[in-house]
DOLOBA-652436 format. One record per residue: residue in one letter; x, y, z of N, C-alpha, C in turn. Coordinates in nm, 3 decimals, padded with zeros to 5 digits. Layout:
{atom 'a', {X, Y, Z}, {X, Y, Z}, {X, Y, Z}}
...
END
This chain:
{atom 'x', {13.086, 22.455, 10.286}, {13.131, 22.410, 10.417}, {13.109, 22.258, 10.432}}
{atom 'x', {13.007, 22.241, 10.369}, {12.941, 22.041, 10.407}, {13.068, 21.989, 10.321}}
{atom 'x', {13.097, 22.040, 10.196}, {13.231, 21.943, 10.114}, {13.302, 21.946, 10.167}}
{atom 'x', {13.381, 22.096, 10.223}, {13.488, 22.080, 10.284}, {13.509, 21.958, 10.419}}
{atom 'x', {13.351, 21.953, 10.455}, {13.386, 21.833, 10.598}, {13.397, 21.700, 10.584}}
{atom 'x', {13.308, 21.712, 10.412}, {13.299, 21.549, 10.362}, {13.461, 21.519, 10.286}}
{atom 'x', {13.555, 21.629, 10.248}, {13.662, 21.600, 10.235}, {13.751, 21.587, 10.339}}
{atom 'x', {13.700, 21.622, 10.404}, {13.822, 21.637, 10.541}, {13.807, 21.455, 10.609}}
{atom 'x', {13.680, 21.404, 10.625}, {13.627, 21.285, 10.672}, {13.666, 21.204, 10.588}}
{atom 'x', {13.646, 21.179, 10.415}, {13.729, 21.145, 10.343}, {13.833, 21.105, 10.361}}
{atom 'x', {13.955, 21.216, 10.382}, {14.058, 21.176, 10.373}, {14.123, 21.130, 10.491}}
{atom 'x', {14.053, 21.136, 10.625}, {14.107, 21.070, 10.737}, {14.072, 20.946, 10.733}}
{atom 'x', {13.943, 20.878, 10.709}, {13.912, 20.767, 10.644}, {14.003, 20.686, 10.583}}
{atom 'x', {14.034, 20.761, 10.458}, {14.152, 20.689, 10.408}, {14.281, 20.619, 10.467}}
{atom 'x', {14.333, 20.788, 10.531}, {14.430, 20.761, 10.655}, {14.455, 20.659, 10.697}}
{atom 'x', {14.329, 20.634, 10.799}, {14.314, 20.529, 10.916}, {14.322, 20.379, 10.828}}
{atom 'x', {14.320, 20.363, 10.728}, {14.226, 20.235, 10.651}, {14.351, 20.173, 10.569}}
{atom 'x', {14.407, 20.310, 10.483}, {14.495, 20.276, 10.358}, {14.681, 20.344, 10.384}}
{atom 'x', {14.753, 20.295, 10.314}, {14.891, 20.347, 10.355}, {14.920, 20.488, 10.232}}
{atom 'x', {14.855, 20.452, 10.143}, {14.818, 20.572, 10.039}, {14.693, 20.556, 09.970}}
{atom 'x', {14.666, 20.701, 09.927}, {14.514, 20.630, 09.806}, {14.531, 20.737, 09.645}}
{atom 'x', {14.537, 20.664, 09.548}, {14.542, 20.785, 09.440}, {14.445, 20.763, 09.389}}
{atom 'x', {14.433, 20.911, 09.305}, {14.281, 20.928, 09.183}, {14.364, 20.961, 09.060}}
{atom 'x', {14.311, 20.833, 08.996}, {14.415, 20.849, 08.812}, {14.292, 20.935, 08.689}}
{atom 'x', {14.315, 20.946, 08.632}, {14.240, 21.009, 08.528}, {14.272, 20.874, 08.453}}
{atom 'x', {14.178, 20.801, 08.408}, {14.175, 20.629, 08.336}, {14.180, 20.688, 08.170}}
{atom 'x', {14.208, 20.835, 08.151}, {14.226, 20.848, 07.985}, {14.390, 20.818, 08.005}}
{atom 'x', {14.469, 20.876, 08.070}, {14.599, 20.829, 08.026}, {14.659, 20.792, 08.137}}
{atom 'x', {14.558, 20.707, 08.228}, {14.606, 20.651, 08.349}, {14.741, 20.756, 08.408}}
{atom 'x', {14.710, 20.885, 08.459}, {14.787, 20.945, 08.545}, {14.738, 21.028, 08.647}}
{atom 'x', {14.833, 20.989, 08.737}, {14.779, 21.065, 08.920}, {14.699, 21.157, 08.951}}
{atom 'x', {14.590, 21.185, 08.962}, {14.570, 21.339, 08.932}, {14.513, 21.396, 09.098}}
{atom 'x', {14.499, 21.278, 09.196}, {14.512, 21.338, 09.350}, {14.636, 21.218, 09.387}}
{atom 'x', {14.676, 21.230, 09.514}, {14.718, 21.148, 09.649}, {14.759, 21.201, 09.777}}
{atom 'x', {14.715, 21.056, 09.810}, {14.715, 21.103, 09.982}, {14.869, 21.001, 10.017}}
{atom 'x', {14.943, 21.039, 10.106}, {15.031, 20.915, 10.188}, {15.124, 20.867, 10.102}}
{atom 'x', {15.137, 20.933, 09.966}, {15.207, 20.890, 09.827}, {15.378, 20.929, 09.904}}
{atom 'x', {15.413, 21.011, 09.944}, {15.502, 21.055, 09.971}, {15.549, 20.981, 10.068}}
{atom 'x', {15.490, 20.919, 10.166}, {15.574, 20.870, 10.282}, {15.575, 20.753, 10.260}}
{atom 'x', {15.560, 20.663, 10.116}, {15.565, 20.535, 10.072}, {15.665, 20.511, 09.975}}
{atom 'x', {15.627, 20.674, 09.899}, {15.751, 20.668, 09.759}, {15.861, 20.765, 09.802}}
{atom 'x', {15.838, 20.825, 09.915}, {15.902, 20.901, 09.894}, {15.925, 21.058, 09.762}}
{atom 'x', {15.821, 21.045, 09.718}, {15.769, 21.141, 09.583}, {15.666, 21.167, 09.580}}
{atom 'x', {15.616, 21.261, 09.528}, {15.494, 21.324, 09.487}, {15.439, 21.206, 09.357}}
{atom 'x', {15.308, 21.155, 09.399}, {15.322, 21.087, 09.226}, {15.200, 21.169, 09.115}}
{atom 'x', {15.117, 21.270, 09.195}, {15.045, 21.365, 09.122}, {15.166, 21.402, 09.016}}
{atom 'x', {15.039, 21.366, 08.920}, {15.107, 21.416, 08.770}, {15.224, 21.312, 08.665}}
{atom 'x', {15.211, 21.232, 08.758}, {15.288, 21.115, 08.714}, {15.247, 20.986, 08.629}}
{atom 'x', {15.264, 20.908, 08.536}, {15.200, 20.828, 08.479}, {15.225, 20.663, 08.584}}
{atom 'x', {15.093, 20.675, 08.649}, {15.059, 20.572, 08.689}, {15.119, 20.371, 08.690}}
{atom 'x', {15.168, 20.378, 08.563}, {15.217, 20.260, 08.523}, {15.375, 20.250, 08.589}}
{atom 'x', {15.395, 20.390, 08.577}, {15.563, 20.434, 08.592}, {15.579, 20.292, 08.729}}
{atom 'x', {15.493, 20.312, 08.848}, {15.530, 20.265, 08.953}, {15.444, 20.136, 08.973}}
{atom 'x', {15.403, 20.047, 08.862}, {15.363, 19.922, 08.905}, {15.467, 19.833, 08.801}}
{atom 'x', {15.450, 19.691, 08.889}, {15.492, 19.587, 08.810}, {15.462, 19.560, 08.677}}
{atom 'x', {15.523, 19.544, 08.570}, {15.496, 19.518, 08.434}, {15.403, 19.425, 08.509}}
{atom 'x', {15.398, 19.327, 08.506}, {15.324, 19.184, 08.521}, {15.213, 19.206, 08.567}}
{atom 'x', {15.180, 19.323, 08.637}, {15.030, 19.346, 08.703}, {14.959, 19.465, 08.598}}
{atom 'x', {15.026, 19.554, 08.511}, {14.971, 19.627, 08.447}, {14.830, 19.570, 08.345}}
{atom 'x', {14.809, 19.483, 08.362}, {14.710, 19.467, 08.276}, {14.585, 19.409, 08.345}}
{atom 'x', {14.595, 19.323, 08.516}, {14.550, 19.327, 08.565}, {14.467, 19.482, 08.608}}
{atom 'x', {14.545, 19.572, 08.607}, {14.476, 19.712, 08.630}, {14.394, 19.746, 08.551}}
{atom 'x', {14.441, 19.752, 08.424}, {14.378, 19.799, 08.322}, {14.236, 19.676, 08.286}}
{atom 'x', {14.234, 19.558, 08.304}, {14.102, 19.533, 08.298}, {14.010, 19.567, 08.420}}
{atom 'x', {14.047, 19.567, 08.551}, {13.988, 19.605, 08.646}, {13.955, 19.719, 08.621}}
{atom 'x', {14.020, 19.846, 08.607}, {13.972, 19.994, 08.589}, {13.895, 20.018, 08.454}}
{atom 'x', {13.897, 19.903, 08.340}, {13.794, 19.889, 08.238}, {13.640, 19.875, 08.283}}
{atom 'x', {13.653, 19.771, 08.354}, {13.530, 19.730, 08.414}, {13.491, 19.814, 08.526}}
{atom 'x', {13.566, 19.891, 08.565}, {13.517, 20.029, 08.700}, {13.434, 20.129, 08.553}}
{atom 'x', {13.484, 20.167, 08.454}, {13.414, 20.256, 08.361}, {13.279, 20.230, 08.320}}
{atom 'x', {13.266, 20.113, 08.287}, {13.151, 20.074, 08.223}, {13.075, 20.024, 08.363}}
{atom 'x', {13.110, 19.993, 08.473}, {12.966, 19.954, 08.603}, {13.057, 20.023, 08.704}}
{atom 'x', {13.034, 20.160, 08.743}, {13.163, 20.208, 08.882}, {13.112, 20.118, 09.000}}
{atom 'x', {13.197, 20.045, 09.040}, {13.188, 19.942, 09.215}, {13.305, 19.963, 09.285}}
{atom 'x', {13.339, 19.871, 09.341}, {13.417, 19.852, 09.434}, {13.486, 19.685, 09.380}}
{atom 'x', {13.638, 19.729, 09.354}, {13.701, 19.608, 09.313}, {13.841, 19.592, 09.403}}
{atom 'x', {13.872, 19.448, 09.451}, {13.990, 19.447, 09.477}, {14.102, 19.382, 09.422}}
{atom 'x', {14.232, 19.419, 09.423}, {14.332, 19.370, 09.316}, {14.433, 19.407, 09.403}}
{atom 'x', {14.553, 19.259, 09.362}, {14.693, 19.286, 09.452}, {14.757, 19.350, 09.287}}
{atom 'x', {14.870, 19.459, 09.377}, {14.954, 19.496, 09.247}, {15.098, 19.501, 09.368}}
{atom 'x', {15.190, 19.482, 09.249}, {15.315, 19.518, 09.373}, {15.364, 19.626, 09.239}}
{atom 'x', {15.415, 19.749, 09.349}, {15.425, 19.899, 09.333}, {15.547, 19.860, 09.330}}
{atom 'x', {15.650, 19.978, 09.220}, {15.830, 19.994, 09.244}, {15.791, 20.126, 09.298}}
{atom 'x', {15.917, 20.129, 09.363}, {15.988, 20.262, 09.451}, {16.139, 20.195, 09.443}}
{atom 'x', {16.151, 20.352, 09.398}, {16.274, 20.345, 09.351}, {16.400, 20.389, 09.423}}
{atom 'x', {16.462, 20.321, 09.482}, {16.583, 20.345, 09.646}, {16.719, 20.351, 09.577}}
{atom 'x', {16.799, 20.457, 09.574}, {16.896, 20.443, 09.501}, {16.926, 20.450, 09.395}}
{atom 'x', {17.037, 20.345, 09.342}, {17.015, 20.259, 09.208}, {16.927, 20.137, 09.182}}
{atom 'x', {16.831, 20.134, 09.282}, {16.756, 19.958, 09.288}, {16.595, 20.027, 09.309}}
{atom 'x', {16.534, 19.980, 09.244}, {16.402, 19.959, 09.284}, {16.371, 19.811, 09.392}}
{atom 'x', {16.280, 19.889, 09.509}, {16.196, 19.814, 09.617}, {16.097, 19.787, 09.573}}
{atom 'x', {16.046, 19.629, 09.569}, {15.919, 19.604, 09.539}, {15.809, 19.608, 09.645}}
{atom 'x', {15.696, 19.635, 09.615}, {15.607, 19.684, 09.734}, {15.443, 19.614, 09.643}}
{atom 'x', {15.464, 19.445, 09.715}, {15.307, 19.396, 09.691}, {15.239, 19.467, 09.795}}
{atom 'x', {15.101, 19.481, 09.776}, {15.015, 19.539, 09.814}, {14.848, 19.476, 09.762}}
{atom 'x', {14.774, 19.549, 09.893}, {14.615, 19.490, 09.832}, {14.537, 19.621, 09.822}}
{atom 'x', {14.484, 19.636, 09.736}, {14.441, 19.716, 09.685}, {14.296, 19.713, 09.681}}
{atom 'x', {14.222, 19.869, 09.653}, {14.092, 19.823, 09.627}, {14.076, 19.989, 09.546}}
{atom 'x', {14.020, 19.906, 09.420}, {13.969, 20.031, 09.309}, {13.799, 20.040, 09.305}}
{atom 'x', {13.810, 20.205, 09.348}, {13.670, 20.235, 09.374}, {13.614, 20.330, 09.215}}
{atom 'x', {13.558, 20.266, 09.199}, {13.509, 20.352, 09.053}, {13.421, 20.488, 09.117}}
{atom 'x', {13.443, 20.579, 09.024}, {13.350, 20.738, 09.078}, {13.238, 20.733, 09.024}}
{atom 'x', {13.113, 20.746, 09.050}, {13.002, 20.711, 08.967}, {12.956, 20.862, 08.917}}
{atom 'x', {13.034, 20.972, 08.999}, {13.000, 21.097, 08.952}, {13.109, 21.156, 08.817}}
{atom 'x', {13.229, 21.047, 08.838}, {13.262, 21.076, 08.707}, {13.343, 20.950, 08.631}}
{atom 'x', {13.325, 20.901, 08.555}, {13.381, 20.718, 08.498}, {13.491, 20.748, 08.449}}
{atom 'x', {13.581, 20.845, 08.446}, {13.686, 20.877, 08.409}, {13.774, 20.864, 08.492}}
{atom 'x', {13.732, 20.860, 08.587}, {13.847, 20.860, 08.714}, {13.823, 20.715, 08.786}}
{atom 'x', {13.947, 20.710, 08.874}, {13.877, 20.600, 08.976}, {14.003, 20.590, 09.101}}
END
């Protein structure tokens, strides 16, 4: 019952704070929760490979940031601009971000 309330508080938290929030699995960087994913992409991105929807040009910015979430889990912030894909055209969507490393598990973040 206490998880279920600390998830429920969780994710309104988020809500109020963030326009979406995902949890990647950092072995093959893909979605493995989200919240608000849908009313941004318009898609589900659980289960999806993560990279699919960022800027080439920021992908590596991620990947050292979520390096350094593995080896010390904190609290990091990083702009990435996200595609969503409208049509035949992808919408670019900068954004500020903040990657929270899990200290209960370094695999995720």
């Amino acid at each position: 019952r206490e998880a279920a309330q600390m998830k429920t508080l969780w994710r309104t938290l988020c809500a109020a704070v963030f326009d979406f929030c995902l949890m990647l699995d950092l072995a093959d960087y893909r979605v493995v929760l989200a919240w608000g994913d849908e009313g941004v992409f318009e898609e589900s991105l659980v289960g999806q490979p993560f990279f699919q929807f960022v800027d080439r040009d920021d992908c590596r910015k991620v990947l050292t940031k979520t390096s350094q979430m593995a080896a010390c889990p904190t609290v990091s912030e990083v702009s990435i601009t996200f595609l969503r894909a409208y049509g035949s055209s992808q919408f670019r969507l900068p954004s500020s971000c903040v990657i929270l490393g899990c200290q209960g598990d370094p695999s995720v973040c």
